[in-house]
N, C-alpha and C positions, 0 to 999 in steps of 0.2 A: 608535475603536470599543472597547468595554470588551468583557468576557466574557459579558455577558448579551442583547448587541446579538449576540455572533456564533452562542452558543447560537438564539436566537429568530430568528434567518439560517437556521441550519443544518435545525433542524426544518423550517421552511417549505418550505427547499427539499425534504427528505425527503419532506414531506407532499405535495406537488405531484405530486415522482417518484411515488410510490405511487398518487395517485391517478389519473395518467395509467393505469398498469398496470391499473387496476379497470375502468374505462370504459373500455380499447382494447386487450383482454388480446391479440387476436385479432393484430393489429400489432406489440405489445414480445414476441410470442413469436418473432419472427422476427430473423433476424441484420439485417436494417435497420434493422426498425422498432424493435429494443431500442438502436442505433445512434443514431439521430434522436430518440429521446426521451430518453436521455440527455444528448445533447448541448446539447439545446435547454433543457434544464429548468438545467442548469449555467452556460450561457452567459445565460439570460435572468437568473438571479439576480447573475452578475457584474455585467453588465452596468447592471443597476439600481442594486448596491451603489456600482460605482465614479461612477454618474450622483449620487444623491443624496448620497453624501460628496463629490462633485468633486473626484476623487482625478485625481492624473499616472499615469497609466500605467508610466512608465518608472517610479515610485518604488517599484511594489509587484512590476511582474517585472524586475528587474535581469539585465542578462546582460554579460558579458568575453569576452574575447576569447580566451581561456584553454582554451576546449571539452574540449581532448582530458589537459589537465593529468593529472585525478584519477579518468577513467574506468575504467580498471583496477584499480584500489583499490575503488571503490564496484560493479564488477562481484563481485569477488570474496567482496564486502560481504554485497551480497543475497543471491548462492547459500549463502554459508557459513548466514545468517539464514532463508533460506528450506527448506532443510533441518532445520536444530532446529526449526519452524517445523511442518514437517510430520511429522515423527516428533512433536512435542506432539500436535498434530492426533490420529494415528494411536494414540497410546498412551492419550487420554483416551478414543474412540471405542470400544479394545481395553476398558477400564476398565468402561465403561457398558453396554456391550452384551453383555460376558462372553464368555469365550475361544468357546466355541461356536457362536455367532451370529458374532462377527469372523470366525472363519474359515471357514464356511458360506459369507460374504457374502465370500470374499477378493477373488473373480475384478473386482470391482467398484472396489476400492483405488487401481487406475491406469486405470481407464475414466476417457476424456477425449473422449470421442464426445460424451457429454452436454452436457457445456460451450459446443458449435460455437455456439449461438446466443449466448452472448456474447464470441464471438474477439473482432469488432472492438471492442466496445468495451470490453471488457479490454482490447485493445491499443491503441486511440488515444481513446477518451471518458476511461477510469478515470487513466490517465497523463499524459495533455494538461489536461483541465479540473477534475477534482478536484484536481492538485499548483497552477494557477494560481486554485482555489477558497480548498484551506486553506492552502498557504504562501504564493502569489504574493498572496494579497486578506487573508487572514485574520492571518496571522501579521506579515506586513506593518503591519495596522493595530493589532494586540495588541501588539507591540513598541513602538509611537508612546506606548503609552500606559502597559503594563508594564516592568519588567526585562528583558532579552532570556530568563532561564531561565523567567520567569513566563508570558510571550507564547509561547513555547517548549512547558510544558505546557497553558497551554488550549489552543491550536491541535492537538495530540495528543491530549489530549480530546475533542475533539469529533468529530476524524477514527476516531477508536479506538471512538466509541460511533456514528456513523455506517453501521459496517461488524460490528456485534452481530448475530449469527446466532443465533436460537432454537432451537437442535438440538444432538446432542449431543457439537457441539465448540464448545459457548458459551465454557467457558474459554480453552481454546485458542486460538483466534479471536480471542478480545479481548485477548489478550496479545500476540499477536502485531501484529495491528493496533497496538496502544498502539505497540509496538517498532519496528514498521515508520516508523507516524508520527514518528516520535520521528528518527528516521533520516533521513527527508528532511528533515524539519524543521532539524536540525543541518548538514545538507550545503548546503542553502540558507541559511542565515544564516551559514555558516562563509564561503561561496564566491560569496555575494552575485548567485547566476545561477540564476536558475529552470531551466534547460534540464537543470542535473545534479537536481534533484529529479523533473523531468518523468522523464530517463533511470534513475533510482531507480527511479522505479514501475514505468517500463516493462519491466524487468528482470526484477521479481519478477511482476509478471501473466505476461509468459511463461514462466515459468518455472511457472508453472500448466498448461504445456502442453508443454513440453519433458519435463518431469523425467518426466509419469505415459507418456508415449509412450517415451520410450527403456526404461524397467522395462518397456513391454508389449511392446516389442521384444526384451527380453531375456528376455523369455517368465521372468521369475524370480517365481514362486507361493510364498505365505505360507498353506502350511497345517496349521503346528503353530505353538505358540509358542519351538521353536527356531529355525525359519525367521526368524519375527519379529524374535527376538531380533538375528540375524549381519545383520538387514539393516540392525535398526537401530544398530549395533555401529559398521559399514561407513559408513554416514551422517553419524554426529556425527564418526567419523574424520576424516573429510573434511570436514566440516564447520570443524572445530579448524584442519587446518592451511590453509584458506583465510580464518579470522578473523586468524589469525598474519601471513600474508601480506596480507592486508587490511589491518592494525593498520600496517604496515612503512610501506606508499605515503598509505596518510592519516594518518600522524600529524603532516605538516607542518601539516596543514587546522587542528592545534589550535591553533598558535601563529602564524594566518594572520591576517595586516593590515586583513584585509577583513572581517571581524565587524564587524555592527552598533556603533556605537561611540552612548556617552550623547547627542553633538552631534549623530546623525541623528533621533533620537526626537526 
């Protein structure tokens, strides 16, 4: 598969998703029913892609025997990533809206109530079938045919434009996505097992739910921009020294055996 088959993959399937949502708004607004349409528009386009290339299964999700190796490293991974992640988020939001409106709207910054109708599938569509969409299907057959860094960046492309929010953290959003993709992408071809890119993503969606609950627990309010500032101070802190510890457990990944090598293309 080249970049323009995965591209004209990828919209289709987009286009499907969305159109489901226009015709059956009444269903994807519900925690099932956005569940089931997810999954189903994901699994139908795998499932065709791997029928009409007559692809092995086993060649595009690889998994070892290895599970628990490198999961501490890639936990600490995401949090450390998904913190810069959100303070980007929060400072381009601060930026556009102007200090007086952000902080007006603060009480709303770690509201996670809203989100309930996509738990599940932030926690088992977005992590299970999008990482065997773009690494297990997509990067897989990019790699057969590019460079492994080449396969590497479309497959992050596509994922990164994928997940483009029209609002006023487009920047953010798409960097972060790009980085995110980027991430699984490397941890899956480093370690040849879809199951740590799967645990990748699933990582950072909870952490879409963890992080804004424990700050409403902490009842901690942002209503100057000094507040702002010490929180986000306190974040990239932590942030740093869990990339550090991060860097320590996955740096063997880089000089790992099990990269793609030219004889499997």
């Amino acid at each position: 598969m080249n970049f323009l088959n995965a591209l004209k993959l990828t919209i289709g399937l987009l286009f499907v998703r969305s159109l489901l949502k226009k015709v059956f708004p009444i269903i994807d607004d519900t925690i099932i029913g956005n569940l089931i349409f997810s999954a189903a528009v994901f699994f139908a386009f795998i499932y065709i892609t791997i029928k009409q290339y007559q692809i092995n299964t086993k060649e595009i999700f690889p998994t070892s025997s290895e599970i628990n190796k490198n999961v501490f490293g890639i936990t600490t991974s995401i949090i450390s990533m998904y913190l810069l992640a959100w303070v980007a988020i929060e400072v381009e939001v601060l930026v556009k809206d102007g200090f007086l409106i952000y902080f007006q709207n603060n009480e709303e910054i770690f509201a996670w109530g809203s989100r309930q109708k996509f738990f599940l599938t932030a926690l088992v569509v977005s992590p299970v079938f999008e990482e065997l969409y773009f690494r297990g299907l997509l990067l897989s057959l990019l790699v057969k045919k590019y460079s492994i860094n080449r396969a590497l960046l479309y497959s992050t492309i596509l994922f990164g434009a994928s997940h483009i929010r029209l609002d006023n953290t487009f920047i953010s959003t798409l960097f972060y996505s790009l980085g995110s993709g980027l991430f699984y992408g490397w941890i899956f071809i480093k370690t040849k097992d879809i199951r740590y890119a799967i645990y990748s993503h699933f990582i950072w969606n909870l952490m879409n739910y963890i992080f804004p609950f424990m700050m409403f627990l902490s009842a901690y309010s942002i209503k100057s921009f000094d507040s702002f500032i010490i929180l986000v101070i306190i974040l990239v802190a932590i942030s740093i020294v869990l990339g550090f510890i991060s860097y320590k457990y996955l740096l063997p990944l880089r000089f790992s055996n099990k990269v793609y090598s030219e004889n499997e293309q």
